[in-house]
C-alpha positions as a Markdown table, in Angstrom:
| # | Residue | x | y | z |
|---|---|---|---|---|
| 1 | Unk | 0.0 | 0.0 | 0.0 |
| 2 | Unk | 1.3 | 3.2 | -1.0 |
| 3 | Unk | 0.7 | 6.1 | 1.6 |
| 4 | Unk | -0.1 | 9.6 | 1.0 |
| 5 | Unk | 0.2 | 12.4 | 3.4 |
| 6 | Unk | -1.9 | 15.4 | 2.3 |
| 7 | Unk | -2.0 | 18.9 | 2.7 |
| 8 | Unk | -4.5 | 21.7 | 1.6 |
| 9 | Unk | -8.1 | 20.4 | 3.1 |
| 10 | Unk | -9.8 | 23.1 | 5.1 |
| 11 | Unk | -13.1 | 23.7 | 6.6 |
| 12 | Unk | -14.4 | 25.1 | 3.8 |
| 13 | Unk | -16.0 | 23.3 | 0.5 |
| 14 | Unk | -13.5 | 25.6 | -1.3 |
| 15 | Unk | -11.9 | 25.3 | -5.1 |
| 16 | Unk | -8.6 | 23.5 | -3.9 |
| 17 | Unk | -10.8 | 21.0 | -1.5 |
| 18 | Unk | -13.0 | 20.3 | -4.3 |
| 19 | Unk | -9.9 | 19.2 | -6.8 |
| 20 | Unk | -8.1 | 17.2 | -4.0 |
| 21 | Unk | -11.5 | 15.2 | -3.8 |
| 22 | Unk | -12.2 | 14.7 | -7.3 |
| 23 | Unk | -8.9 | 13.2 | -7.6 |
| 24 | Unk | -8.7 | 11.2 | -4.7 |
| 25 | Unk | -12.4 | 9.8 | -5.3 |
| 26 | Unk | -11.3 | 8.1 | -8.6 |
| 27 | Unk | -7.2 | 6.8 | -7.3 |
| 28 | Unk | -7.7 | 3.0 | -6.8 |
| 29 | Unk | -7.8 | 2.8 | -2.7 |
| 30 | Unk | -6.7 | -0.8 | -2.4 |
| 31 | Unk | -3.0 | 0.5 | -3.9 |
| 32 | Unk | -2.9 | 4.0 | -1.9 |
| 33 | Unk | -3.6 | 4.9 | 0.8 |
| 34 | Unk | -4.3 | 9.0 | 2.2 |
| 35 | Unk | -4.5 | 10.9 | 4.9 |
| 36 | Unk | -4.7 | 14.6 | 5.7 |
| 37 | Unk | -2.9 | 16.7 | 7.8 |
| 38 | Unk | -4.8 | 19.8 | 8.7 |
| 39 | Unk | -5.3 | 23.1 | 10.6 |
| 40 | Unk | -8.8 | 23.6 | 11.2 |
| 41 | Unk | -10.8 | 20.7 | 13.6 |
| 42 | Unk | -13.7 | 20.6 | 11.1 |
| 43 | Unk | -12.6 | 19.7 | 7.7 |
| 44 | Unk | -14.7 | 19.6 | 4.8 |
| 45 | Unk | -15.2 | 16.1 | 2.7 |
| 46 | Unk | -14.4 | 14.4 | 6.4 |
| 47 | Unk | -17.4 | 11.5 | 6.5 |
| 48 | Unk | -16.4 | 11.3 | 2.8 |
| 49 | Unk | -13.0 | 10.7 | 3.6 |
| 50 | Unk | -13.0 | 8.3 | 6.2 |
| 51 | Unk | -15.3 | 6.4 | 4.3 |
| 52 | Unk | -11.9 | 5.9 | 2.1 |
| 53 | Unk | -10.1 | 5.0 | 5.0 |
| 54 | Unk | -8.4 | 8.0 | 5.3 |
| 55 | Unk | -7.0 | 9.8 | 8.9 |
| 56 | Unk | -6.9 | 13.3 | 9.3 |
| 57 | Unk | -4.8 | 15.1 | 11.8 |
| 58 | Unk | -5.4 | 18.6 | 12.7 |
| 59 | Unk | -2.7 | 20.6 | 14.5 |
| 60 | Unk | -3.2 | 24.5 | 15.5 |
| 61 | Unk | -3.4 | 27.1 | 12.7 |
| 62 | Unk | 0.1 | 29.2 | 13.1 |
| 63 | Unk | -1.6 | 32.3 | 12.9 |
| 64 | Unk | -3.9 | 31.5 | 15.7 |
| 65 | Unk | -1.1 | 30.2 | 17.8 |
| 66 | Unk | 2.2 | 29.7 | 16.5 |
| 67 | Unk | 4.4 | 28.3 | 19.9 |
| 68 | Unk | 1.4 | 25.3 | 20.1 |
| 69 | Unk | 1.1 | 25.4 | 16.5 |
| 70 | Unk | 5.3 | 24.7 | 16.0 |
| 71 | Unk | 5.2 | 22.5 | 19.0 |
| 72 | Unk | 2.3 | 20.4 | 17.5 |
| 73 | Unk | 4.3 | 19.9 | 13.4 |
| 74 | Unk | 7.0 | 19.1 | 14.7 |
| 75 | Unk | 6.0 | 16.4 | 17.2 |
| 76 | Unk | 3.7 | 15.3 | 14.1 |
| 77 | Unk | 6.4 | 14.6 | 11.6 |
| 78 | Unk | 8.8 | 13.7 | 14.0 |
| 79 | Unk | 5.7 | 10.5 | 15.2 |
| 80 | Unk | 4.8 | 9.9 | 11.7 |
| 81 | Unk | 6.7 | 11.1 | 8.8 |
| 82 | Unk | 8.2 | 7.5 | 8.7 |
| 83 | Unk | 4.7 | 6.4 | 7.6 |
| 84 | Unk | 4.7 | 8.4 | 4.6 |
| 85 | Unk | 6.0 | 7.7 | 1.1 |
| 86 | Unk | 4.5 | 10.7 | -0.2 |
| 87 | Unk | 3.3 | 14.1 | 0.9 |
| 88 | Unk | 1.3 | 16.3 | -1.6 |
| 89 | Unk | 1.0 | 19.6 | -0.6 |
| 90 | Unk | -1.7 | 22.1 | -2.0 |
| 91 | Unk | -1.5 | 25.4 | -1.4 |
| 92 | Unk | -2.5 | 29.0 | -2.4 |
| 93 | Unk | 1.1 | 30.9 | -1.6 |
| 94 | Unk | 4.4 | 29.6 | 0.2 |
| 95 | Unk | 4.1 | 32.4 | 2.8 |
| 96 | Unk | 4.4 | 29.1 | 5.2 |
| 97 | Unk | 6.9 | 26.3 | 4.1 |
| 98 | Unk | 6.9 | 24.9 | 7.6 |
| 99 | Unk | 5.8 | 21.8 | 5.8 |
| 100 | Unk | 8.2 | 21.1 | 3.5 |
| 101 | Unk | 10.6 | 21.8 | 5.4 |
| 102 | Unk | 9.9 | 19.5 | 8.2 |
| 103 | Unk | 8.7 | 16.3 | 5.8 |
| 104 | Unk | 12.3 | 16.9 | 4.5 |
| 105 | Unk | 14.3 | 16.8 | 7.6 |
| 106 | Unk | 11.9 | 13.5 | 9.1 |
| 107 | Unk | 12.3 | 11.5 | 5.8 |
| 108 | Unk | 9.3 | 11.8 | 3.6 |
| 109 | Unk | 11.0 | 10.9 | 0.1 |
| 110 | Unk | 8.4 | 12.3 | -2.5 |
| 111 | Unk | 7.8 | 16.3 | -1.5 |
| 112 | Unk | 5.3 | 17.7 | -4.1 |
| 113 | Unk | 4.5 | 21.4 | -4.2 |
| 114 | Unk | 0.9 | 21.6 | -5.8 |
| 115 | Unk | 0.6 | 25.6 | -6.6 |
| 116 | Unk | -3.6 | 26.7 | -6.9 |
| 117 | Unk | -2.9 | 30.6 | -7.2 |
| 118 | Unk | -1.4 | 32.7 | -8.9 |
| 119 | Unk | -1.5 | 36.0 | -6.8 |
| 120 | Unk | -1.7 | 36.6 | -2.8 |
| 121 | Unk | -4.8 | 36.8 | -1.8 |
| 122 | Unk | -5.0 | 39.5 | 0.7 |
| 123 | Unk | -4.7 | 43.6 | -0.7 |
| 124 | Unk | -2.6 | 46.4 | 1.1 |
| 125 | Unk | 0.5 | 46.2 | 3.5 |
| 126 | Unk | -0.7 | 42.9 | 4.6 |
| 127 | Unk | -0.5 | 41.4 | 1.2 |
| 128 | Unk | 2.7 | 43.3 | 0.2 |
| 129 | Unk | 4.8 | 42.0 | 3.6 |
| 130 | Unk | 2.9 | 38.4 | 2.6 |
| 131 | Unk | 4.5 | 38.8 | -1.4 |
| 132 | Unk | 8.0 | 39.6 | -0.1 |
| 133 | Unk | 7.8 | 36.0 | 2.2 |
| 134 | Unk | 6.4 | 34.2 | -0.8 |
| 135 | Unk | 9.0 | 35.7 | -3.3 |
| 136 | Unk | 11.8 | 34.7 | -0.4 |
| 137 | Unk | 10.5 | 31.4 | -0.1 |
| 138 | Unk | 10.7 | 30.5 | -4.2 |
| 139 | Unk | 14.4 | 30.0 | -3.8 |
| 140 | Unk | 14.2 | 27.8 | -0.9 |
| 141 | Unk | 11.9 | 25.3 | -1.8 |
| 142 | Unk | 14.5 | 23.4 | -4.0 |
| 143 | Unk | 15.9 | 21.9 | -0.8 |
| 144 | Unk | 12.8 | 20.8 | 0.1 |
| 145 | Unk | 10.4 | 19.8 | -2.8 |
| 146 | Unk | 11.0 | 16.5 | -5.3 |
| 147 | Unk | 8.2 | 17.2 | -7.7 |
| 148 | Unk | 6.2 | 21.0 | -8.6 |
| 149 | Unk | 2.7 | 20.6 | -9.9 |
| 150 | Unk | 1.0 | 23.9 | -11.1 |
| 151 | Unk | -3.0 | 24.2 | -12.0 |
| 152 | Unk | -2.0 | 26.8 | -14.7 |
| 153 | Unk | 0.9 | 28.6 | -16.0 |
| 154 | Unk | 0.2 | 31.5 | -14.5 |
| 155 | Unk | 0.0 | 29.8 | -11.3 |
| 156 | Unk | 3.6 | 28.1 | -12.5 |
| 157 | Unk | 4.6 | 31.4 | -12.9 |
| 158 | Unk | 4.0 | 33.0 | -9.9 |
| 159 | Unk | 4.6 | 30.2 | -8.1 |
| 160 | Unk | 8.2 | 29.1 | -8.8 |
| 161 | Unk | 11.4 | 30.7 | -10.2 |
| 162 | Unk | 12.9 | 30.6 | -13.7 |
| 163 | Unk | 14.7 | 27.6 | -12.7 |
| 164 | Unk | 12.4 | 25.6 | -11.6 |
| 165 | Unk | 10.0 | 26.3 | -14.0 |
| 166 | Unk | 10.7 | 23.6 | -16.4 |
| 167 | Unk | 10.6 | 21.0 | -14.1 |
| 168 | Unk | 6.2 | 22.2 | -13.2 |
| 169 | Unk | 3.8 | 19.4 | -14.6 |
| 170 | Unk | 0.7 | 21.1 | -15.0 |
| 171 | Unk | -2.5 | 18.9 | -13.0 |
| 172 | Unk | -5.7 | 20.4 | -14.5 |
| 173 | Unk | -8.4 | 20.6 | -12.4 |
| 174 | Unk | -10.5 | 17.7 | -13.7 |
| 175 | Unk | -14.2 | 17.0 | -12.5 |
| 176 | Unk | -17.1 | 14.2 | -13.0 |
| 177 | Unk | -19.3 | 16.8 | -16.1 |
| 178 | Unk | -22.3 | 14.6 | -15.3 |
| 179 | Unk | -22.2 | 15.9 | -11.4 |
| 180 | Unk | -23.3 | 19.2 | -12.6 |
| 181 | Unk | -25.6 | 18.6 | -15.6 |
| 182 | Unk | -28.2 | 20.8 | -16.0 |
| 183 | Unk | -31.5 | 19.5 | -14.5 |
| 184 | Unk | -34.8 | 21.4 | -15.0 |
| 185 | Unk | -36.8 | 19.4 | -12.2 |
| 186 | Unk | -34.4 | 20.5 | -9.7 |
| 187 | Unk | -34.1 | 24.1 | -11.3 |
| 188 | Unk | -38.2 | 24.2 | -11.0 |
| 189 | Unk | -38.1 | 22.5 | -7.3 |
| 190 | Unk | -35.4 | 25.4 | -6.0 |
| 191 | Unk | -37.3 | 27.8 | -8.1 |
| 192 | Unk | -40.0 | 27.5 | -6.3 |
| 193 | Unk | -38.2 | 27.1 | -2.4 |
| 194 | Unk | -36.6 | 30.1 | -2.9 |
| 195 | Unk | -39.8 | 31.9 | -4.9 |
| 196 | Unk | -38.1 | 33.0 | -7.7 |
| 197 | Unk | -40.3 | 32.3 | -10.5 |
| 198 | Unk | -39.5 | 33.7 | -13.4 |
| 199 | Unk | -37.0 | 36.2 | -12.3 |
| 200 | Unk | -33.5 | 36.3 | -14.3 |
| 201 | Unk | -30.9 | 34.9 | -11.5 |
| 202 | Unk | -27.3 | 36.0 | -11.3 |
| 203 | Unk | -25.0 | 33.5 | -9.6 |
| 204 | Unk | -21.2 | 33.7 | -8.1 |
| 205 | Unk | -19.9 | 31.0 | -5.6 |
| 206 | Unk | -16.6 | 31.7 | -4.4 |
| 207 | Unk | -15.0 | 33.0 | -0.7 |
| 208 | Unk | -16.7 | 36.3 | -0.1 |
| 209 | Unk | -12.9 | 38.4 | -0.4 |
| 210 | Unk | -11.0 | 41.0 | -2.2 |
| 211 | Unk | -9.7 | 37.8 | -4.8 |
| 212 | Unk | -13.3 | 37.3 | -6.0 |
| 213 | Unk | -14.3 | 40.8 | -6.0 |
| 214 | Unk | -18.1 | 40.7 | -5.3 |
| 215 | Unk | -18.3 | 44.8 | -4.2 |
| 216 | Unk | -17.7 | 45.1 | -7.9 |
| 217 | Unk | -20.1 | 42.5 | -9.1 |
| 218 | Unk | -22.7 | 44.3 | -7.0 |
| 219 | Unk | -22.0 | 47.7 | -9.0 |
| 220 | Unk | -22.9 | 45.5 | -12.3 |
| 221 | Unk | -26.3 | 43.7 | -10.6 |
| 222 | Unk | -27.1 | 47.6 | -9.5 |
| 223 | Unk | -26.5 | 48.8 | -13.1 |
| 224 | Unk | -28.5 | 44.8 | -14.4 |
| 225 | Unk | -31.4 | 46.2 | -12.0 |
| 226 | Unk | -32.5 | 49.1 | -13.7 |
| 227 | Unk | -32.8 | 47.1 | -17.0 |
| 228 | Unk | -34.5 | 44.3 | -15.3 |
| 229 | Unk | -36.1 | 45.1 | -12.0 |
| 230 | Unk | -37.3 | 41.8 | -11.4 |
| 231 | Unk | -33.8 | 40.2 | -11.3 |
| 232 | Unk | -31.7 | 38.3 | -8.6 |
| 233 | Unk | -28.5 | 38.1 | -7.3 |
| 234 | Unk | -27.3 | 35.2 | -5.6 |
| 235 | Unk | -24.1 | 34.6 | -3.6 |
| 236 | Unk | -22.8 | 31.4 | -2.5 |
| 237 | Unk | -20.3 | 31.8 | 0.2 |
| 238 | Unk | -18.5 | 33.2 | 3.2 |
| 239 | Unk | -15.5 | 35.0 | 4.1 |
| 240 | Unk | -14.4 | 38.1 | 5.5 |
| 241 | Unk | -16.0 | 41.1 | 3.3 |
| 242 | Unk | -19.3 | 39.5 | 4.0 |
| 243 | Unk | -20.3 | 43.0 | 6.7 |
| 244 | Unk | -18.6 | 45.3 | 4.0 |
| 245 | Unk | -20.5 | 43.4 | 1.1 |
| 246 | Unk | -24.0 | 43.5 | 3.0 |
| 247 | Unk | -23.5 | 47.5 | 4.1 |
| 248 | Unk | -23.0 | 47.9 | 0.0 |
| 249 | Unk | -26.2 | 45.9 | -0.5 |
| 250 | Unk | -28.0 | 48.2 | 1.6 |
| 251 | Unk | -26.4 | 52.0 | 0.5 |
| 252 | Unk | -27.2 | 50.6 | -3.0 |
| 253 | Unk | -31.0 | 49.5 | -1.5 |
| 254 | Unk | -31.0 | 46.8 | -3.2 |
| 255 | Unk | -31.9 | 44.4 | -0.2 |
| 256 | Unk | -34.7 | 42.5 | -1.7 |
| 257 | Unk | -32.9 | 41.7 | -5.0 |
| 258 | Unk | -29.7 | 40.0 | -3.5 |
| 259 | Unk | -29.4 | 36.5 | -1.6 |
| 260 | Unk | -26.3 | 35.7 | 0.7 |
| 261 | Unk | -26.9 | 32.2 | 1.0 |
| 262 | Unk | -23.1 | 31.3 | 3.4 |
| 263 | Unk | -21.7 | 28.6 | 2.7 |
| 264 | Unk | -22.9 | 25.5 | 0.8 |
| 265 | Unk | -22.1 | 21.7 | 0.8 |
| 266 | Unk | -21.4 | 20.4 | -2.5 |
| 267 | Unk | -23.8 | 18.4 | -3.1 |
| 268 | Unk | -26.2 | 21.9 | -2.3 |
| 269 | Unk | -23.8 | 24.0 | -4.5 |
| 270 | Unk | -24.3 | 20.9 | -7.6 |
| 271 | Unk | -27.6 | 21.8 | -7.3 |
| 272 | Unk | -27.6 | 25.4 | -7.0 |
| 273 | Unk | -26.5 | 25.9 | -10.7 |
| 274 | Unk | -29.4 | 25.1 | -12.0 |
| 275 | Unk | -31.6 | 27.9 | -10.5 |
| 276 | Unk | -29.0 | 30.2 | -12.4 |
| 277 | Unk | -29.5 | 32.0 | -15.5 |
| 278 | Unk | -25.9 | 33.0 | -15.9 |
| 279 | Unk | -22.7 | 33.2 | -13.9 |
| 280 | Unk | -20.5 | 36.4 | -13.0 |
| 281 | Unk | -17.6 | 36.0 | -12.0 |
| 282 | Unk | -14.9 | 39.6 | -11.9 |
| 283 | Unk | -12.0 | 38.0 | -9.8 |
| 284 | Unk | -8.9 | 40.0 | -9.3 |
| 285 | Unk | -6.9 | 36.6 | -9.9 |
| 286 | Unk | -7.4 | 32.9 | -10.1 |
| 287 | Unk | -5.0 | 30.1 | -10.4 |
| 288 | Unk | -7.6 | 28.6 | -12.4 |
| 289 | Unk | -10.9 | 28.7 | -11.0 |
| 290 | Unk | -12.6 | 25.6 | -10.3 |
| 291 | Unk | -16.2 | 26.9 | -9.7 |
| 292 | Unk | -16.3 | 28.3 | -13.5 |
| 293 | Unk | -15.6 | 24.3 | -14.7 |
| 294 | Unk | -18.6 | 23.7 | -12.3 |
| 295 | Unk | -20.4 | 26.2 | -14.3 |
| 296 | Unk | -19.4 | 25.0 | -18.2 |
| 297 | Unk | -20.7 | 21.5 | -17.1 |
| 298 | Unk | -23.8 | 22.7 | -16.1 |
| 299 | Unk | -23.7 | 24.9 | -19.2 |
| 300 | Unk | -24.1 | 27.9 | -18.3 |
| 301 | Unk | -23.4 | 31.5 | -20.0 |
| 302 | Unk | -19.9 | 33.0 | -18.1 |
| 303 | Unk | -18.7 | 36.2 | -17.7 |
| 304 | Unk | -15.4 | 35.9 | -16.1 |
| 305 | Unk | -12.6 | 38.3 | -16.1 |
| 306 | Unk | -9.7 | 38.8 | -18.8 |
| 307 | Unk | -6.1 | 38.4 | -18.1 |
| 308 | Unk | -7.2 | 37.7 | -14.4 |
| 309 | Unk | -8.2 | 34.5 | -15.3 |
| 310 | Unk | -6.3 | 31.4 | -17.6 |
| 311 | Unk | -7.4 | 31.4 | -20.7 |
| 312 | Unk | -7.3 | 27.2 | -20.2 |
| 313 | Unk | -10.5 | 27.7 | -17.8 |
| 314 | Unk | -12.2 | 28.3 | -21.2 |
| 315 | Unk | -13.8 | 24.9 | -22.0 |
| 316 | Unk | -17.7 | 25.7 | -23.8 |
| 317 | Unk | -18.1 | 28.6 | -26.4 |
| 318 | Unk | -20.8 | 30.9 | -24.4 |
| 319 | Unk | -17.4 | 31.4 | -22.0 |
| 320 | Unk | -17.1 | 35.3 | -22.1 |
| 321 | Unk | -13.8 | 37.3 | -21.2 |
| 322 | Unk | -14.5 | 41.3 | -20.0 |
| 323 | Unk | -12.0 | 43.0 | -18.7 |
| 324 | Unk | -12.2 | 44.4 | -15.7 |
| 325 | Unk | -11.2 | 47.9 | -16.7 |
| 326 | Unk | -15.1 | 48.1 | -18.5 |
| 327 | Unk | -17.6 | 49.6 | -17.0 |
| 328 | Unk | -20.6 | 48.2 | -14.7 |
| 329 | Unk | -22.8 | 49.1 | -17.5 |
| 330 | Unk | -20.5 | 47.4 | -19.8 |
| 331 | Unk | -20.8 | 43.9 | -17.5 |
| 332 | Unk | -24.6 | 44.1 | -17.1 |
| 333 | Unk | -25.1 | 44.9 | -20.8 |
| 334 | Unk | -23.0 | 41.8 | -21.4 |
| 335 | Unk | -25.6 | 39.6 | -18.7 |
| 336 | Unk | -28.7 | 40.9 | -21.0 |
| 337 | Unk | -27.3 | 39.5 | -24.2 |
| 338 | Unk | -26.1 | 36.3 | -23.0 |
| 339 | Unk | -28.3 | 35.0 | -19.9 |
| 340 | Unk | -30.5 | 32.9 | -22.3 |
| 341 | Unk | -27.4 | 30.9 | -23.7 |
| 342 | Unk | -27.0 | 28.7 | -21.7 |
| 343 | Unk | -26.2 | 24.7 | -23.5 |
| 344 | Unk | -28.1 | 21.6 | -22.7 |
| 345 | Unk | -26.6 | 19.4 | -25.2 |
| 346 | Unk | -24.7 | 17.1 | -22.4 |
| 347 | Unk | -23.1 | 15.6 | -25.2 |
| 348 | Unk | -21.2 | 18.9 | -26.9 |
| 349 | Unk | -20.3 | 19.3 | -22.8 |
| 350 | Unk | -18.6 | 15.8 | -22.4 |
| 351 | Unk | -17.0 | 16.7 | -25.1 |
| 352 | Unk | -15.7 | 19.7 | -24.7 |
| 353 | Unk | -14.2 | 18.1 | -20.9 |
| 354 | Unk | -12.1 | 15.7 | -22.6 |
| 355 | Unk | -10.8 | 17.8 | -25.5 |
| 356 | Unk | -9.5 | 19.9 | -22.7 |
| 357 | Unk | -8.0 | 17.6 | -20.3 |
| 358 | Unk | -11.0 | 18.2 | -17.7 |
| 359 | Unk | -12.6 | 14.6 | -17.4 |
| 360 | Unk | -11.5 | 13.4 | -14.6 |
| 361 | Unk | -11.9 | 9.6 | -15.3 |
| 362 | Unk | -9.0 | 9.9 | -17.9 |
| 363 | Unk | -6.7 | 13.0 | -15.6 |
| 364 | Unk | -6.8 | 10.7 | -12.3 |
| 365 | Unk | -5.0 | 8.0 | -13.7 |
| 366 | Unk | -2.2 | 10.4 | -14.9 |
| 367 | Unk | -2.3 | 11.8 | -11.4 |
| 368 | Unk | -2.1 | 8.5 | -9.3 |
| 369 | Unk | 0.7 | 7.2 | -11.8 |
| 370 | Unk | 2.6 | 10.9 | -10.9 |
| 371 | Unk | 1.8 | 10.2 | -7.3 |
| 372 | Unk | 3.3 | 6.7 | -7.1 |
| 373 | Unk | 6.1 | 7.3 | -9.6 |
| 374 | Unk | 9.6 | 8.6 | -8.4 |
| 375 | Unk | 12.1 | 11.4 | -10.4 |
């Protein structure tokens, strides 16, 4: 049995969760074995994941308390690297390379750096002090890693220095297409819960943050409104501009049009889809963007925002770049022509997933044969 130690599950039903489960759904569990090492006591996926077998350890977040937190990785590698041949590590920045570090120095062979982002996450001095720490840490990693996976160049990019570059495999974010099929019983049954009718419905799912940029996509729903009075906007999600988001909603007075709906389960986000008409999405960067693959195989009409976003996220043909320099007007103008486009045609979908590299039944047997397989 080939054992994994893995990194990057939270307590959230996040992007990076969501491609750590699709993959580890679909490796063969009688030849590996995983377990996660985390830093939040809830984790997302967990029933799922000990139906696999699967352990999950959770130590203190640093930032919450960094003597127990060091205290607590260190006594766990030092107990169980041994038990390891692998450790995959997903993350958004290497601000922290505690990690690495440490499965180094206890004897984990097989280090791999799995890069989801391609930009910091948080804005002003905090971000900036954070960029420095991640720009430091680039050069250091080559004492540490064995293998660099990337979701997208730009995430490559930002991730690792010129010389390690050629050395990043790039893991697409592959999903099941048939999860998220568009289903008009469900879209009539939620319809009807949340009495919305006939109204148009905007969707966005994604950490409620600077990175996803909802105060903007409010300022294109305010300008949608006075062309369709009726419409809805719905946001899937929490995070920490939720207060600032919800003041907006009410200076714009636009209360009774928008729906904060937290956070979701996936099996409640797979079904949420449907009730959309067409999905916005103006982040300020994405590694990739696993919510707009969601989207395409449910095939809805995207607006998603140019040279923000990889140009590889583009997978169905009613996929629309705007860049974020246009003008709310611009974006709402730009819902009104394409919310009725939306493709049904499961088969044009399932094929547009594997022409891409985004069907997960062919991309996790590449994966498990990376996993298993030394430089």
């Amino acid at each position: 049995m080939y054992k994994i130690l893995t990194f990057g599950m939270t307590n959230n039903y996040g992007g990076v969760e969501a491609v750590i489960m699709n993959y580890y759904r679909r490796f063969n569990h009688q030849k590996i074995k995983m377990d996660f090492l985390c830093t939040t006591n809830k984790v997302a996926y967990s029933t799922e994941i000990k139906k696999y077998n699967g352990k999950i350890y959770a130590i203190p977040a640093r930032k919450k308390n960094p003597f127990r937190y060091y205290v607590a990785i260190n006594s766990f590698f030092k107990e169980h690297a041994q038990e390891y041949d692998c450790f995959w590590v997903n993350i958004n920045n290497l601000v922290n390379i505690d990690y690495l570090r440490l499965a180094k120095k206890y004897g984990i062979k097989k280090i791999i750096i799995h890069a989801h982002n391609s930009k910091i996450m948080e804005p002003g001095l905090k971000g900036k002090v954070r960029e420095f720490i991640h720009e430091c840490n680039r050069k250091k990693i080559v004492n540490y890693a064995t293998d660099y996976w990337a979701c997208s160049d730009e995430a490559a990019n930002w991730f690792f220095d010129k010389d390690t570059r050629s050395n990043v495999k790039i893991i697409y974010n592959a999903l099941n297409e048939k999860e998220y099929l568009f289903n008009s019983t469900i879209r009539n049954q939620l319809r009807e819960q949340y009495k919305l009718k006939d109204n148009t419905v905007i969707g966005n799912i994604g950490r409620l943050s600077y990175q996803k940029n909802q105060t903007f996509l409010l300022d294109i729903f305010n300008k949608y409104l006075s062309m369709d009075k009726t419409a809805k906007l719905m946001l899937i999600g929490a995070g920490e501009e939720e207060k600032k988001l919800k003041r907006k909603v009410q200076d714009l007075k636009i209360e009774d049009n928008v729906l904060f709906l937290g956070m979701k389960s996936k099996e409640e986000v797979n079904k949420l889809y449907n009730i959309f008409d067409v999905f916005v999405f103006p982040s300020q960067f994405e590694g990739l963007g696993v919510v707009l693959l969601e989207a395409q195989a449910n095939g809805l009409p995207i607006l998603a925002s140019a040279k923000r976003i990889p140009k590889m996220v583009k997978i169905n043909n009613n996929f629309n770049f705007i860049d974020l320099d246009q003008s709310a007007n611009y974006w709402a103008i730009k819902i009104k022509n394409n919310k009725n486009n939306r493709i049904k045609d499961e088969n044009i979908i399932a094929s547009n997933f594997k022409k891409t590299h985004y069907d997960i039944e062919i991309e996790a047997k590449k994966v498990e044969k990376m996993l298993i397989t030394n430089l």
